[in-house]
C-alpha positions as CSV (number, residue, x, y, z in Angstrom):
1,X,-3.2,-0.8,17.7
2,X,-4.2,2.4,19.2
3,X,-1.7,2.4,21.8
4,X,1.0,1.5,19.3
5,X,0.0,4.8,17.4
6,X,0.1,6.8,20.7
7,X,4.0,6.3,20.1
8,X,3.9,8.1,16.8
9,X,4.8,10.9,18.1
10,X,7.8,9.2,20.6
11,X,9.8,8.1,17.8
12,X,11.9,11.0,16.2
13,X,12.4,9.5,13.1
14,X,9.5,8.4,12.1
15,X,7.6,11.6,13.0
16,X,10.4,13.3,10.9
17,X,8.9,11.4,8.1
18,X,5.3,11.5,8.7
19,X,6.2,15.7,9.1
20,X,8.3,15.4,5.4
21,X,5.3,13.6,3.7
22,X,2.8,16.2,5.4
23,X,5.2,19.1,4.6
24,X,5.3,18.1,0.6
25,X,1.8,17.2,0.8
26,X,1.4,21.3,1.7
27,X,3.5,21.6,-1.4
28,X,1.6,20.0,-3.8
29,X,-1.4,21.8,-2.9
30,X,0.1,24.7,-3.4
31,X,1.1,24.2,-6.8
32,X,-2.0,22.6,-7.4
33,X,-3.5,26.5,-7.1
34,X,-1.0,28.2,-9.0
35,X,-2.6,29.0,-12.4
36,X,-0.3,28.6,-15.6
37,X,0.4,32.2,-17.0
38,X,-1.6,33.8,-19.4
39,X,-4.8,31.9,-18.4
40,X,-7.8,33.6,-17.0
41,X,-9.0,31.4,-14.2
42,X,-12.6,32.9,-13.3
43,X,-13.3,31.7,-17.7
44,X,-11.8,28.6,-17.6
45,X,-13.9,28.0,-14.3
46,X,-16.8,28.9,-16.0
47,X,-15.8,27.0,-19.2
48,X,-15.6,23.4,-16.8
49,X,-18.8,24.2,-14.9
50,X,-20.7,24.2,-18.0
51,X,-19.2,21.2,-19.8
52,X,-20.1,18.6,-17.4
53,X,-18.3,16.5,-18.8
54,X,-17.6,13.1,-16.6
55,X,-14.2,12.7,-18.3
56,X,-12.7,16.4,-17.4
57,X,-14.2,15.3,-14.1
58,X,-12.4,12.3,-13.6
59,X,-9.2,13.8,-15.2
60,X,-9.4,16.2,-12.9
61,X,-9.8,14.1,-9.6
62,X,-6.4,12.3,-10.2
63,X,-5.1,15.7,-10.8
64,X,-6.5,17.1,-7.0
65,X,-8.5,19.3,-8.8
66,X,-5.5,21.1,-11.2
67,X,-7.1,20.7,-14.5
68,X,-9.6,22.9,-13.8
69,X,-7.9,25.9,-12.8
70,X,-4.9,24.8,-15.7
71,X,-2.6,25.4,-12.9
72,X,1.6,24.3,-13.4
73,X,0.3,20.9,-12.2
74,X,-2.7,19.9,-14.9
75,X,-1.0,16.8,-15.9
76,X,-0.5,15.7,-12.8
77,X,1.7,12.4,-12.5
78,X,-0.1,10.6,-15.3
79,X,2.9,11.3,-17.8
80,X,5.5,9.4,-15.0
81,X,2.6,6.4,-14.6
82,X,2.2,6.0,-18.3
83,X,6.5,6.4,-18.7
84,X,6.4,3.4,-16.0
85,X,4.0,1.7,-18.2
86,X,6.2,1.7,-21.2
87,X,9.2,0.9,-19.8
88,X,8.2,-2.0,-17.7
89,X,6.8,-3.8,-21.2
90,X,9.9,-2.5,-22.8
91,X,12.7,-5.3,-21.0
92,X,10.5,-7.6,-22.6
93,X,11.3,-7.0,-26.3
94,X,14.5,-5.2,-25.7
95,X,17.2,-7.8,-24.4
96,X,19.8,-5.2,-23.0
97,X,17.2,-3.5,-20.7
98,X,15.9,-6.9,-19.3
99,X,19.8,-7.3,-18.5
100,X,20.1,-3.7,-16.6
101,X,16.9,-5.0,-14.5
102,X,18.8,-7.5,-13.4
103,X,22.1,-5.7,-12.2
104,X,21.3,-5.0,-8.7
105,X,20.8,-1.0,-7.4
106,X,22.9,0.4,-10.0
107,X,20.9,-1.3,-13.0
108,X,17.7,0.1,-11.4
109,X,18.5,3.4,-10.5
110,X,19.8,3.6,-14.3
111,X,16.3,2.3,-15.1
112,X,14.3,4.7,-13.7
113,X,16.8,7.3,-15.0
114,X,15.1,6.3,-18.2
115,X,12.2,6.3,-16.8
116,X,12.6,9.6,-15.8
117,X,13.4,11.2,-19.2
118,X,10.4,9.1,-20.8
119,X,8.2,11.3,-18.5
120,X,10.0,14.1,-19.6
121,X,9.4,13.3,-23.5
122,X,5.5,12.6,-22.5
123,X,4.9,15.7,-20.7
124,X,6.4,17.9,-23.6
125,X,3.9,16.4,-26.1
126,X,0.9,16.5,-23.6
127,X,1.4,19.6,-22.8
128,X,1.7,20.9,-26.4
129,X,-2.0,19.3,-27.1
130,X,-3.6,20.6,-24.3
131,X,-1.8,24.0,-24.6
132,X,-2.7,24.0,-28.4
133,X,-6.6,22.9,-27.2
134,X,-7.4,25.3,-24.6
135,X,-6.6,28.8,-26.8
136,X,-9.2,28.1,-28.8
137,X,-12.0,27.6,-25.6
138,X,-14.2,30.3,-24.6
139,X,-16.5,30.1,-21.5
140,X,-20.2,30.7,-22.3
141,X,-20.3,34.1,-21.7
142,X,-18.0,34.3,-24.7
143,X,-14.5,34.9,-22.2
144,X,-11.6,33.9,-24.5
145,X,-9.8,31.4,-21.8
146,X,-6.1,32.4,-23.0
147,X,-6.3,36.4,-23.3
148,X,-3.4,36.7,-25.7
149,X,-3.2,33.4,-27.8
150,X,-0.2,32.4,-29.6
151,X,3.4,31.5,-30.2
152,X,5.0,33.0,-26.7
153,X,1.5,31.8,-24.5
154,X,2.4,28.3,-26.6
155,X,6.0,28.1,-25.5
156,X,5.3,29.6,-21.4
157,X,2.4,26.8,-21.0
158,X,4.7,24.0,-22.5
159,X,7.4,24.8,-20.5
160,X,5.4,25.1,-17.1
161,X,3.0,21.9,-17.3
162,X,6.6,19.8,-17.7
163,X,8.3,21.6,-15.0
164,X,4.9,21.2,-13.0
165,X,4.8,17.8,-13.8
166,X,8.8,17.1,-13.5
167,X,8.3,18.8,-10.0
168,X,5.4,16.2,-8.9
169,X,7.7,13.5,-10.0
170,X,10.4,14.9,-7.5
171,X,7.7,15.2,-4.7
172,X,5.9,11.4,-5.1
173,X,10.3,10.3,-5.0
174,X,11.2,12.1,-2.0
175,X,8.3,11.0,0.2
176,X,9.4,7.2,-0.7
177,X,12.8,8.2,0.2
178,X,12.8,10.7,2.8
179,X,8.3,10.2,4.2
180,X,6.7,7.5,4.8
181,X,4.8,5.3,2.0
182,X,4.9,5.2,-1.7
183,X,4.9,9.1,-3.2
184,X,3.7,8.5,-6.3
185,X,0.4,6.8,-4.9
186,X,0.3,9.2,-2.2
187,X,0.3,12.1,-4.5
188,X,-2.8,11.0,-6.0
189,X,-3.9,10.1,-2.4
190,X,-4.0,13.7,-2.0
191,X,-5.7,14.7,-4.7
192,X,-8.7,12.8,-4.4
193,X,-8.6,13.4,-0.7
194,X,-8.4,17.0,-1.3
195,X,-11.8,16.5,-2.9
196,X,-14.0,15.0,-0.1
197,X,-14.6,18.3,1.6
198,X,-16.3,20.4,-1.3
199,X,-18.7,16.7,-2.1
200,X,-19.3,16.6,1.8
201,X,-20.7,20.5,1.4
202,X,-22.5,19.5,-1.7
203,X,-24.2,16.7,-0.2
204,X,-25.5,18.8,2.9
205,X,-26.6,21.8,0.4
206,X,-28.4,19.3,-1.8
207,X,-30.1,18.0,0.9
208,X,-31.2,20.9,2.1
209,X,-32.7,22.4,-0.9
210,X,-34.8,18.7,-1.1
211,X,-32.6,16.9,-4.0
212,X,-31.6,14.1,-1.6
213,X,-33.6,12.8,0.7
214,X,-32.8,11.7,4.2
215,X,-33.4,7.6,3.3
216,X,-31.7,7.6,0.7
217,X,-28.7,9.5,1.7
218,X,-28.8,7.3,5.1
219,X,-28.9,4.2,2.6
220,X,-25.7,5.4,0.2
221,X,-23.6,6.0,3.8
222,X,-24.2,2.6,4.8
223,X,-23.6,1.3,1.3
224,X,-20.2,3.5,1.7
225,X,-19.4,1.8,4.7
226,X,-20.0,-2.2,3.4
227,X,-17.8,-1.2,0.5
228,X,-15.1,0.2,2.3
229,X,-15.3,-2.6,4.5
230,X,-14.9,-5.1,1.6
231,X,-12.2,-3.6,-0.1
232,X,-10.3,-3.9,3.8
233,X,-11.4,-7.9,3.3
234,X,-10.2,-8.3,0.0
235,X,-7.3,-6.5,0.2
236,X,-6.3,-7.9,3.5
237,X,-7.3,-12.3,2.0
238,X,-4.7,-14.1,1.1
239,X,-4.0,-17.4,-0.8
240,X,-1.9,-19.5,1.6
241,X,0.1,-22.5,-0.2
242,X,1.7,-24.8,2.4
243,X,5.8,-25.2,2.3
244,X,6.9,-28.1,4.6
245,X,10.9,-27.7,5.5
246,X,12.8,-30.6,5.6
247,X,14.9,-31.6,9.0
248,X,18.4,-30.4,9.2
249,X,21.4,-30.8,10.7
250,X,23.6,-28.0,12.2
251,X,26.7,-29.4,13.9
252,X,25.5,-32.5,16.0
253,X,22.2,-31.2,16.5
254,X,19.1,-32.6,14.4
255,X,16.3,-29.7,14.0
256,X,13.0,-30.8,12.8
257,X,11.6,-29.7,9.8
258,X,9.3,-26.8,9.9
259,X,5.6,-26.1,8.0
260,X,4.7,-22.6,6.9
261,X,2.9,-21.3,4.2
262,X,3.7,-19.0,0.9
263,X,1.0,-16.3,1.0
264,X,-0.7,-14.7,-1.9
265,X,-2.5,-11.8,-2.1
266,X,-5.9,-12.2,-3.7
267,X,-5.2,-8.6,-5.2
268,X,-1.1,-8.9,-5.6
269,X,-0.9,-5.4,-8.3
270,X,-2.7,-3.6,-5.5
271,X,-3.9,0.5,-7.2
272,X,-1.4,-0.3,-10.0
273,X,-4.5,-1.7,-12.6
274,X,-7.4,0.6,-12.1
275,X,-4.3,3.7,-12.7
276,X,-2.8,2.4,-15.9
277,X,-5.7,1.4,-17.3
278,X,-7.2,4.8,-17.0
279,X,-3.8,7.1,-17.6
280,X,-4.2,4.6,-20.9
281,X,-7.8,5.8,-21.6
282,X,-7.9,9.2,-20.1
283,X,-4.7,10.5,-22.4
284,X,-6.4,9.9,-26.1
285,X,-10.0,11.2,-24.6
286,X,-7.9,14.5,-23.2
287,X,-6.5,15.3,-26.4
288,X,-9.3,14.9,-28.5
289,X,-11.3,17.3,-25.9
290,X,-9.1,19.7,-26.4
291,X,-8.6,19.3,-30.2
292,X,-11.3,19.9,-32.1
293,X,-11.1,17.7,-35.1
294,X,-13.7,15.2,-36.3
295,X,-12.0,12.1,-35.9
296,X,-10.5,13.3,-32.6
297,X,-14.2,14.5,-31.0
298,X,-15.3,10.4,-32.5
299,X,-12.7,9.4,-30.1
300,X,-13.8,11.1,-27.3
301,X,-17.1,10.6,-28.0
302,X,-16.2,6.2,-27.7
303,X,-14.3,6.9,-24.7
304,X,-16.7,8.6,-22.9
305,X,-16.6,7.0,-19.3
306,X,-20.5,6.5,-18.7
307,X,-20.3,5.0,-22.4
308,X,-20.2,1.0,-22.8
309,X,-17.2,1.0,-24.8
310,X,-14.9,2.7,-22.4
311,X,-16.3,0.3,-19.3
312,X,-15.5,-2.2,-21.6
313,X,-12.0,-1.4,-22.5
314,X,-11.5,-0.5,-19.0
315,X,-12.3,-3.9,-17.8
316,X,-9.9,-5.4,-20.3
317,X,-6.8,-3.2,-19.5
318,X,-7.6,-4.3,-15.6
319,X,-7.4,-7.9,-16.2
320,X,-4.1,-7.3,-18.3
321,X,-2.5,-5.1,-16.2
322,X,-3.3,-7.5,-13.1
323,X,-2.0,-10.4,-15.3
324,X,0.6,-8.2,-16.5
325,X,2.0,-6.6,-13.2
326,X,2.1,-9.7,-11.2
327,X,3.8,-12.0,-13.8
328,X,6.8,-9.0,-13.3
329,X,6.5,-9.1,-9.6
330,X,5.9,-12.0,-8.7
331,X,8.5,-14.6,-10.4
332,X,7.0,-18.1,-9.9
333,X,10.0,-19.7,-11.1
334,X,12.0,-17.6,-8.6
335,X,10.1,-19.0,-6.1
336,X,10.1,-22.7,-6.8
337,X,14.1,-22.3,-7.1
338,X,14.4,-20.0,-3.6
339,X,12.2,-23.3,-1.8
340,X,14.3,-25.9,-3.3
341,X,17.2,-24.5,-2.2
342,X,16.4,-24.0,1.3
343,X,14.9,-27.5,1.8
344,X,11.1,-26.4,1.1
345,X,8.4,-28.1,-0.7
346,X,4.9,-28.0,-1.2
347,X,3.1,-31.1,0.3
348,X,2.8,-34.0,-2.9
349,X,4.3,-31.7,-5.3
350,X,8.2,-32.5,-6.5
351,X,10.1,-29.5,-6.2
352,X,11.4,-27.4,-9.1
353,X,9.4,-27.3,-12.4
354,X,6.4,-29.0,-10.9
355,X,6.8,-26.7,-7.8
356,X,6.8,-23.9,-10.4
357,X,3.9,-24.9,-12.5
358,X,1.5,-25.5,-9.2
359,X,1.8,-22.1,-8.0
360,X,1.2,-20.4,-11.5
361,X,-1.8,-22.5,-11.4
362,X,-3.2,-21.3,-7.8
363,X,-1.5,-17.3,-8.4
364,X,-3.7,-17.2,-12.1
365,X,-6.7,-18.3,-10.3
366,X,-6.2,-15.7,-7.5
367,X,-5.4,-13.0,-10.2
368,X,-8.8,-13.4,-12.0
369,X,-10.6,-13.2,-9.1
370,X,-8.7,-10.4,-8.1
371,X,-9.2,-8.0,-11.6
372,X,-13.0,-9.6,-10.8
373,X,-13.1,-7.6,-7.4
374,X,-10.9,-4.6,-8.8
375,X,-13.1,-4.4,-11.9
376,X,-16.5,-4.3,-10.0
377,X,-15.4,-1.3,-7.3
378,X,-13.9,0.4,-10.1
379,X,-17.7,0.3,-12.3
380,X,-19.7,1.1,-9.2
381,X,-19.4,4.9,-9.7
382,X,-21.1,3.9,-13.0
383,X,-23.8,1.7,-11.9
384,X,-24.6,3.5,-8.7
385,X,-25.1,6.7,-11.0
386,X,-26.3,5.4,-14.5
387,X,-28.9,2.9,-12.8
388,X,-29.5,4.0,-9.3
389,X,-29.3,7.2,-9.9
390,X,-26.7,8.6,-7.3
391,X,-26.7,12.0,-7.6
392,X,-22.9,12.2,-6.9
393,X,-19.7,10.1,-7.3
394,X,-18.7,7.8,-4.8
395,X,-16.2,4.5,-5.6
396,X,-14.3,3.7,-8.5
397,X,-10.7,3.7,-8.8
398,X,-10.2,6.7,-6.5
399,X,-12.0,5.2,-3.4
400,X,-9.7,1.9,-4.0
401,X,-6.6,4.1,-4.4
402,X,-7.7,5.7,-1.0
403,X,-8.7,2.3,1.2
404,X,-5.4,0.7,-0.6
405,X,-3.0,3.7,0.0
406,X,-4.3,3.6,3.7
407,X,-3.7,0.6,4.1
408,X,0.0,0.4,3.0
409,X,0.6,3.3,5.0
410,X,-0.4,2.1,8.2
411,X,1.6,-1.1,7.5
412,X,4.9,0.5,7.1
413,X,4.0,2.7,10.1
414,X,3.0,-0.2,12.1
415,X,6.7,-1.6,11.1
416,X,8.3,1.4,12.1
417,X,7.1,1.0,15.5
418,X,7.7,-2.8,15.4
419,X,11.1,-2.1,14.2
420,X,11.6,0.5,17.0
421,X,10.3,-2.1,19.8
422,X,12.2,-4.8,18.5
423,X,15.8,-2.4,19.0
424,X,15.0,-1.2,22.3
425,X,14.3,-4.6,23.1
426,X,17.7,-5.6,21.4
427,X,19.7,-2.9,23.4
428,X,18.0,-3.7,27.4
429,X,18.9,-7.9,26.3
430,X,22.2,-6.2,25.6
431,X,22.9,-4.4,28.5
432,X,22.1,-7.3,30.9
């Protein structure tokens, strides 16, 4: 594998699009410290330091770290996930959009046209609450955060947290096209990424001034390290059904039939879960933090991420969304039909409906123990700190969003350089 990477560099367009998804990587973080006018940074800093609150905190991590300076990028790309959410329930109650899914390119790009503009529609009314919200906070040496409050601060803040955002949606779209993975989950890649070196100087000055010691630190790196590891495992398992191929016969020559196998991933959604379980939770809690009305602070109070309530509904949103999202990708029935007509079966199974009905057996039993495994690394942050007592964050959905986004990344790099090898093979064959 190292030697495949040391040819990286050799191949001109796939360092083109490792240098694309670097350059709007540099981009992002840029925008990310660009501080939405009329907002004094230095109180709002000061404002965020003494909240503590675990909900800015985790806001702010899938931001890279924008909600706290309100910069043009405070909403981050939760407005596109939550827009993706909607309108991938949507074909299922609305006849003619399940019919545009199913017209080829045109009917998708049309789809996420829609998609588009629902993010749009989102990010106007976030942005109004959280512009609405944060004129009224002070810092606690009585700063006002917003020095000139009102009607034209209103309209400039609205305006700039849904171009911000529109503007993150463009980025996570061109790296799919133009870099190398998927943007959106690489934008929030980045973020948390962007993140690790302020906890790494944290952890050496807490150590330092005795709040960790040695041991125990030496203890949490190698629990690090076994959970890393067994996200790698999980995430790399598969399911493997057996398809035997029947024998065929092209022109007057009889081929034997063929056995292979129809894999399934023991996590199939992959990041998608943990991330629209939490834009789901995340978007009520930051409005009510920023509104202060009774039943609004109640809210916030339930959904309060050390709180049992919110672990709970957490838990529950994973298990639908893993149920949800790989019912919508992966069409059993589909699959059944696709082996039938190419001659494949599954060994003591008839093919068709029973062929069907076997693998939605096996892919639901994979799927709970799947939201099992994503459920548990996304609650460690919570047990590690709420009954250990870590004293920082580590796991949760941001390290599986890091291992998993790796992951992918290096897979379609490693088939860039397959791809590449497999050519230049093509073209020497070719020339002799």
């Amino acid at each position: 594998m190292a030697q495949s990477f040391e040819n990286v560099g050799k191949i001109p367009e796939l360092r083109n699009r490792i240098f694309y998804t670097l350059l709007m990587f540099v981009v992002f973080r840029i925008g990310v410290h660009i501080t939405t006018p009329g907002v004094d940074p230095v109180a709002l800093s000061q404002f965020f330091n003494a909240s503590n609150s675990n909900l800015f905190g985790l806001f702010n991590m899938f931001t890279g770290g924008a909600l706290a300076r309100f910069s043009i990028f405070s909403l981050g790309i939760m407005p596109y996930i939550s827009s993706s959410i909607i309108f991938q329930m949507l074909p299922m109650v609305i006849p003619s959009l399940d019919r545009l899914q199913k017209e080829g390119e045109s009917g998708r790009k049309k789809f996420m046209q829609y998609t588009r503009y629902g993010t749009v529609v989102l990010s106007l009314f976030q942005s109004v609450g959280i512009s609405y919200g944060i004129e009224s906070m002070r810092s606690p040496m009585g700063s006002p955060v917003v020095s000139r409050p009102g009607m034209s601060f209103m309209i400039i803040s609205v305006i700039a947290l849904t171009a911000g955002t529109i503007f993150v949606m463009w980025i996570g779209e061109e790296i799919s096209e133009h870099g190398i993975g998927n943007g959106i989950s690489l934008i929030i890649f980045a973020g948390i990424v962007a993140a690790i070196p302020g906890a790494f100087i944290n952890t050496i000055k807490m150590v330092r001034l005795g709040e960790i010691n040695i041991m125990l630190l030496v203890l949490i790196l190698a629990l690090m390290i076994l959970v890393i590891g067994f996200i790698v495992f999980v995430e790399s398992a598969q399911r493997r059904i057996p398809v035997q191929y029947a024998k065929k016969m092209i022109g007057r020559k009889l081929y034997s039939g063929q056995t292979s196998y129809l894999p399934l991933k023991i996590n199939t959604p992959g990041v998608i879960p943990p991330i629209f379980a939490m834009s789901i939770l995340l978007f009520p809690a930051t409005i009510a933090n920023f509104i202060k009305v009774p039943i609004f602070e109640r809210i916030s109070g339930y959904l309060n991420p050390s709180g049992l309530p919110y672990n709970i509904a957490f838990v529950v949103l994973i298990f639908f969304f893993c149920y949800f999202y790989t019912a919508i990708t992966f069409k059993v029935d589909d699959v059944a039909d696709d082996l039938r007509k190419y001659g494949g079966n599954v060994p003591g199974i008839k093919p068709g409906k029973s062929t069907a009905s076997y693998i939605d057996k096996i892919l639901n039993r994979v799927t709970f123990i799947g939201a099992i495994y994503v459920s548990l690394i996304c609650l460690l942050p919570t047990i590690l700190i709420n009954k250990f007592h870590v004293p920082f964050y580590f796991g949760g959905t941001g390290l599986l969003i890091v291992v998993v986004v790796a992951m992918d990344t290096i897979v379609q790099i490693q088939s860039h350089l397959l791809y590449r090898n497999y050519d230049s093979l093509l073209k020497k064959a070719s020339k002799k």
